[in-house]
C-alpha positions as a Markdown table, in Angstrom:
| # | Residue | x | y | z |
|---|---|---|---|---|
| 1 | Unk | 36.3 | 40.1 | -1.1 |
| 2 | Unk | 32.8 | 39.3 | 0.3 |
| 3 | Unk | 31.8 | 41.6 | -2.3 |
| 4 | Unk | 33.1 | 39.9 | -5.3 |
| 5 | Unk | 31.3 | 36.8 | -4.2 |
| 6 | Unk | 28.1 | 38.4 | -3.7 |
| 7 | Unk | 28.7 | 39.9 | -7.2 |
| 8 | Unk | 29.4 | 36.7 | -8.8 |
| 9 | Unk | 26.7 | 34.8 | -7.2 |
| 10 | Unk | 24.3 | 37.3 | -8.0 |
| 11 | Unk | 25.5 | 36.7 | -11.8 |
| 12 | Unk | 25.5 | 33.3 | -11.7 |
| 13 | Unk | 22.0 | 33.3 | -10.1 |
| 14 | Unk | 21.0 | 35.8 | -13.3 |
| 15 | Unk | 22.7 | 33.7 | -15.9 |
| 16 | Unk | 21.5 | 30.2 | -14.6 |
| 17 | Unk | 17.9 | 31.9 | -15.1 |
| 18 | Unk | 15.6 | 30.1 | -18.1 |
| 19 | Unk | 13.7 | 32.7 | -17.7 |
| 20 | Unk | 16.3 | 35.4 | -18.4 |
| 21 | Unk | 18.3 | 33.4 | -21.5 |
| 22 | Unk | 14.8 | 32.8 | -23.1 |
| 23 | Unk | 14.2 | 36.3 | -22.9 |
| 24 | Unk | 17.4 | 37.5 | -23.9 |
| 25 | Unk | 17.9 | 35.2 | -27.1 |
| 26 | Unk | 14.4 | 36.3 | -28.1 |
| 27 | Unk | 15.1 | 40.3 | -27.8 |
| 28 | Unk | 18.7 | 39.7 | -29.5 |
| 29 | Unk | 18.5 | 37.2 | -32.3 |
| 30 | Unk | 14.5 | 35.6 | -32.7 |
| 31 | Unk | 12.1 | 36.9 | -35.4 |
| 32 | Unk | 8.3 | 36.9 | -35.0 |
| 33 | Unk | 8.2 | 33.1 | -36.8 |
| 34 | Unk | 11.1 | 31.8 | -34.1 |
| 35 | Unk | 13.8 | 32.1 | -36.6 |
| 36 | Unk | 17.4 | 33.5 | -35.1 |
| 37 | Unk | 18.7 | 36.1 | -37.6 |
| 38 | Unk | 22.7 | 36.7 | -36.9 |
| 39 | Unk | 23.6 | 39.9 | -38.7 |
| 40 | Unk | 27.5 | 40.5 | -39.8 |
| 41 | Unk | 29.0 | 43.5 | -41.0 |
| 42 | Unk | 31.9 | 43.6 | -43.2 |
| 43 | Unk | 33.0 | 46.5 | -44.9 |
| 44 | Unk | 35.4 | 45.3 | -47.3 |
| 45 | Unk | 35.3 | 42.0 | -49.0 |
| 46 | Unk | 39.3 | 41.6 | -48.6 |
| 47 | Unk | 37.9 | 41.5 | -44.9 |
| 48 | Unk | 35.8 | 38.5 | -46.2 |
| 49 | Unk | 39.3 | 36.3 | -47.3 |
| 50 | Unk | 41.7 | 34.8 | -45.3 |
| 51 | Unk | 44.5 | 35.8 | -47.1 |
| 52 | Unk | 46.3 | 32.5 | -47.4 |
| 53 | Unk | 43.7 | 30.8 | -49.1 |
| 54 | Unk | 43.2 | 31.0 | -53.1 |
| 55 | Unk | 41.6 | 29.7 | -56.4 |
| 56 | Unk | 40.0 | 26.6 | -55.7 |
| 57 | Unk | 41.0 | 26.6 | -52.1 |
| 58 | Unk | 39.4 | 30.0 | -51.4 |
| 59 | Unk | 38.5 | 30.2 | -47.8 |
| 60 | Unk | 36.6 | 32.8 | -45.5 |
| 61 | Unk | 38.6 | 34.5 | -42.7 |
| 62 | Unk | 38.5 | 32.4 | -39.4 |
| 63 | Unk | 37.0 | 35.3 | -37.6 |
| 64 | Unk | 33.8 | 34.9 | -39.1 |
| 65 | Unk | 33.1 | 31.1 | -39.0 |
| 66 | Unk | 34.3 | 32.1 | -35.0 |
| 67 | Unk | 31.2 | 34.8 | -35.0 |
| 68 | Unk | 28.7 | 32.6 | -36.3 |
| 69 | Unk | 29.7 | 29.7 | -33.5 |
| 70 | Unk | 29.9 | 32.2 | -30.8 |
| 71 | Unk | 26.1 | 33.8 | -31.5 |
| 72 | Unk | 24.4 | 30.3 | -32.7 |
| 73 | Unk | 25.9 | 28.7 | -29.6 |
| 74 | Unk | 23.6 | 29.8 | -27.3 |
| 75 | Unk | 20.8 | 29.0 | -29.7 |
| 76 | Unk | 18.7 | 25.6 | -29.5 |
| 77 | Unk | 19.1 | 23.2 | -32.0 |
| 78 | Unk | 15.7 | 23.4 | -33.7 |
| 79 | Unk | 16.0 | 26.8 | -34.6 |
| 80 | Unk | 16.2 | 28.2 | -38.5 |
| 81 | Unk | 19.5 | 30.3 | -38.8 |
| 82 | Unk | 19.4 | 33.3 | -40.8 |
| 83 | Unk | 23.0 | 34.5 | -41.8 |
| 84 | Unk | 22.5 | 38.5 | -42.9 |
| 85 | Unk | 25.6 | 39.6 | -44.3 |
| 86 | Unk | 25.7 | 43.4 | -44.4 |
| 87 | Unk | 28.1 | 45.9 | -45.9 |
| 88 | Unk | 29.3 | 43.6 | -49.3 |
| 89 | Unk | 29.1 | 45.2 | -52.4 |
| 90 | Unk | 29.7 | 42.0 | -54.4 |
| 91 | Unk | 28.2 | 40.3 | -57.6 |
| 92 | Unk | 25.8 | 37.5 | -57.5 |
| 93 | Unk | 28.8 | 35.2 | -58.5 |
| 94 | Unk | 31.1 | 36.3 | -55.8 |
| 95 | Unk | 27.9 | 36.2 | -53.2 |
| 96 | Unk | 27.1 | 32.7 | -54.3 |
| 97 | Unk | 30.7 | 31.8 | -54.0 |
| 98 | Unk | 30.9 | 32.8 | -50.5 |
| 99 | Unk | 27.7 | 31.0 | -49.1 |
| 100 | Unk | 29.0 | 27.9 | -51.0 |
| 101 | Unk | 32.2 | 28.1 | -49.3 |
| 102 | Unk | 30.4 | 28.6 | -45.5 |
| 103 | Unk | 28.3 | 25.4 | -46.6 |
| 104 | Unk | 31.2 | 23.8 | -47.5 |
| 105 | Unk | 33.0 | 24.8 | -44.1 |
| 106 | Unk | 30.7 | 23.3 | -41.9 |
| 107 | Unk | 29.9 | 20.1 | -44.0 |
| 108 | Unk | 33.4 | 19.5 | -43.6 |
| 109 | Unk | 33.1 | 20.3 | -39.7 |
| 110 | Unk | 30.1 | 17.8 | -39.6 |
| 111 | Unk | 32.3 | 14.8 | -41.8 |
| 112 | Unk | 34.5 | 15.2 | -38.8 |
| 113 | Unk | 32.9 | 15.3 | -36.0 |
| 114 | Unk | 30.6 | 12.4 | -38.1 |
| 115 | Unk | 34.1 | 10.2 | -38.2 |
| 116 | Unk | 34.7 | 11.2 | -34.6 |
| 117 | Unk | 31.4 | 9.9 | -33.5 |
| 118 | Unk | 31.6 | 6.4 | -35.3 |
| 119 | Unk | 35.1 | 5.6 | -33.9 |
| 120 | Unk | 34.0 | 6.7 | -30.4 |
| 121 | Unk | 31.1 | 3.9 | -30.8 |
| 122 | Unk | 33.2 | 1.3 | -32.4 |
| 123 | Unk | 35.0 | 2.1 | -29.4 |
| 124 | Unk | 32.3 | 1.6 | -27.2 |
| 125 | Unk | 31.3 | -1.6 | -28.8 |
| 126 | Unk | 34.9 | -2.9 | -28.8 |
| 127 | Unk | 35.3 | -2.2 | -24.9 |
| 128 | Unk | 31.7 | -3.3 | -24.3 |
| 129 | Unk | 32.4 | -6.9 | -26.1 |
| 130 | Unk | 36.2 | -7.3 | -24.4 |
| 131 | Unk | 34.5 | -6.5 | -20.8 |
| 132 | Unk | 31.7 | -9.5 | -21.5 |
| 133 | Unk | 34.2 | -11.6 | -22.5 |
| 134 | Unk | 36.3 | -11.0 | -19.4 |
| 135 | Unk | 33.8 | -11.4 | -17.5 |
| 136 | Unk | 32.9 | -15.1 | -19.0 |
| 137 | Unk | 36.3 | -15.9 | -18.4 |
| 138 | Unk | 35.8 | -14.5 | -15.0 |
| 139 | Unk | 32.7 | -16.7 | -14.5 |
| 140 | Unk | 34.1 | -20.5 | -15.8 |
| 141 | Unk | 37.8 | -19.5 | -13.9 |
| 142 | Unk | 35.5 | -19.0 | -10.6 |
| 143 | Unk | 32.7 | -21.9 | -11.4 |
| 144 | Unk | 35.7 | -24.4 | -12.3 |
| 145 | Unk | 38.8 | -23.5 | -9.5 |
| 146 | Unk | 39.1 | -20.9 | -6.8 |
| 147 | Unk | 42.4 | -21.7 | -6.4 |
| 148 | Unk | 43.0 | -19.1 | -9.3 |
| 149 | Unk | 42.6 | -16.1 | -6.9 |
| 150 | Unk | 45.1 | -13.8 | -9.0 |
| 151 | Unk | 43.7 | -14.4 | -12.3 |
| 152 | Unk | 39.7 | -13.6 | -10.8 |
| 153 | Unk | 41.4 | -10.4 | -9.6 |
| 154 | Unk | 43.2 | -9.5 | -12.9 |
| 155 | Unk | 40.0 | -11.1 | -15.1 |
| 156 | Unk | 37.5 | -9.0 | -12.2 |
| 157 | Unk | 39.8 | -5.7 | -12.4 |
| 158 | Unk | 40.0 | -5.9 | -16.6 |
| 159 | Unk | 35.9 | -6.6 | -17.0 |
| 160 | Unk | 35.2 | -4.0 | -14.9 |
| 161 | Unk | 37.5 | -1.4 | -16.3 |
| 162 | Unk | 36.5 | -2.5 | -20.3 |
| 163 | Unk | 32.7 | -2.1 | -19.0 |
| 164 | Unk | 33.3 | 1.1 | -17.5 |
| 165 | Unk | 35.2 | 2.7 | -19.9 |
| 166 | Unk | 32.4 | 1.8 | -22.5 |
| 167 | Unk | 29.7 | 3.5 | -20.2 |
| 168 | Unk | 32.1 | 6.6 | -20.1 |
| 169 | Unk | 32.8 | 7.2 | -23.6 |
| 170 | Unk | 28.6 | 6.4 | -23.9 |
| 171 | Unk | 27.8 | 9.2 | -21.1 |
| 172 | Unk | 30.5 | 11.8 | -22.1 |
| 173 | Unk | 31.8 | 11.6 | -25.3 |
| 174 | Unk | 29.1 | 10.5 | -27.6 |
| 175 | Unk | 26.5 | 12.5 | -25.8 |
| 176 | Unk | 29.1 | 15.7 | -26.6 |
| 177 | Unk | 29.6 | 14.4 | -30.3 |
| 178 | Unk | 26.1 | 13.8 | -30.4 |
| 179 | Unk | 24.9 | 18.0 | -30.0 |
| 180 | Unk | 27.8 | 18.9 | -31.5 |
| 181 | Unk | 26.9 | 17.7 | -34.7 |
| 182 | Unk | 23.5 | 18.4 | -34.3 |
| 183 | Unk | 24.7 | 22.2 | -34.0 |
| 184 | Unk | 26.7 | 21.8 | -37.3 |
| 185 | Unk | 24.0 | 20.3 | -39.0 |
| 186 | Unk | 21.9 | 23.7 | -37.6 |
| 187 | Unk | 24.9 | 25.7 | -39.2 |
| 188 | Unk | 25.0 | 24.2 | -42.5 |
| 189 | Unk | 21.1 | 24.4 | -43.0 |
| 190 | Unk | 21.5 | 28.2 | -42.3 |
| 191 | Unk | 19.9 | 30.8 | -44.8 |
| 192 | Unk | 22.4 | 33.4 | -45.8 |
| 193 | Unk | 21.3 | 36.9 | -47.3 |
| 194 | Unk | 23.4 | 39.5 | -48.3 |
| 195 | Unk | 22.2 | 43.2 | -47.5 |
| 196 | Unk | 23.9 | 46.0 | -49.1 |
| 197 | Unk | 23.4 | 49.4 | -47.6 |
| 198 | Unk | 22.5 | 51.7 | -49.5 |
């Protein structure tokens, strides 16, 4: 058992190294000009479908919109994204199709977590206005009678918890939405090339 934790501090040590994540994302993804290039190989473009979607509606198979999150996550923000799609033996239509539908993917993702984001801080605002007023009330109710005891605990407790809340949904949530979207917004500037073999 001593060993396992050992092990996994050892890791965790590793991992939780700048050092070490700079150096790894550079040897697996950067270019000379500090671009990331992702590479993605599909062999057959009725891998490329997800087979429920059609026509109009035509979308790409979940698994690789799940790739390209799972390699650009480690990524920073500021960083180009080249998509290199390797393997497809497709025409220029079909090629222009698909990185129109990727586009299209995350702009949706980003008018999301974009609508997400604005009710969190109407939210915030909401909460951060009731908790003033409460605590106005809070102030005249304890500048005009103490005799009103319960109602400067109630008034006290509902400030508090309305001012509170606001600073949590500020710290958590909108900081969370807030690189979320900035890692979309990476995603759907992304450069996508297509590279046959030959």
């Amino acid at each position: 058992m001593n060993e396992i934790k050992k092990a996994v501090k050892e890791k965790l040590k590793k991992y939780s190294n700048r050092e070490y994540l700079d150096s790894y994302i550079k040897d697996e993804f950067l270019t000379e000009n500090g671009d990331a290039n992702i590479n993605l190989r599909l062999d057959d473009k009725y891998d490329l479908f997800d087979k429920k979607s059609m026509g109009n509606q035509l979308e790409l198979n979940n698994d690789i919109y799940e790739y390209i999150d799972d390699k650009t996550s480690i990524l920073d923000n500021n960083i180009q994204i080249n998509l290199h799609l390797h393997g497809l033996k497709i025409s220029s239509n079909e090629k222009g199709r698909v990185a129109q539908i990727i586009k299209e993917h995350y702009a949706i993702e980003l008018y999301k977590t974009q609508k997400e984001y604005q009710y969190q801080k109407n939210k915030i605002l909401i909460l951060a206005l009731m908790g003033i007023i409460l605590l106005l009330l809070y102030a005249i109710i304890y500048v005009i009678n103490h005799n009103f005891d319960f109602l400067l605990e109630v008034f006290g407790f509902l400030f508090s918890f309305a001012l509170w809340q606001a600073f949590e949904i500020y710290m958590y949530d909108i900081s969370e939405l807030n690189h979320e979207r900035e890692c979309i917004a990476q995603k759907l500037l992304m450069v996508i090339e297509f590279v046959e073999n030959k």
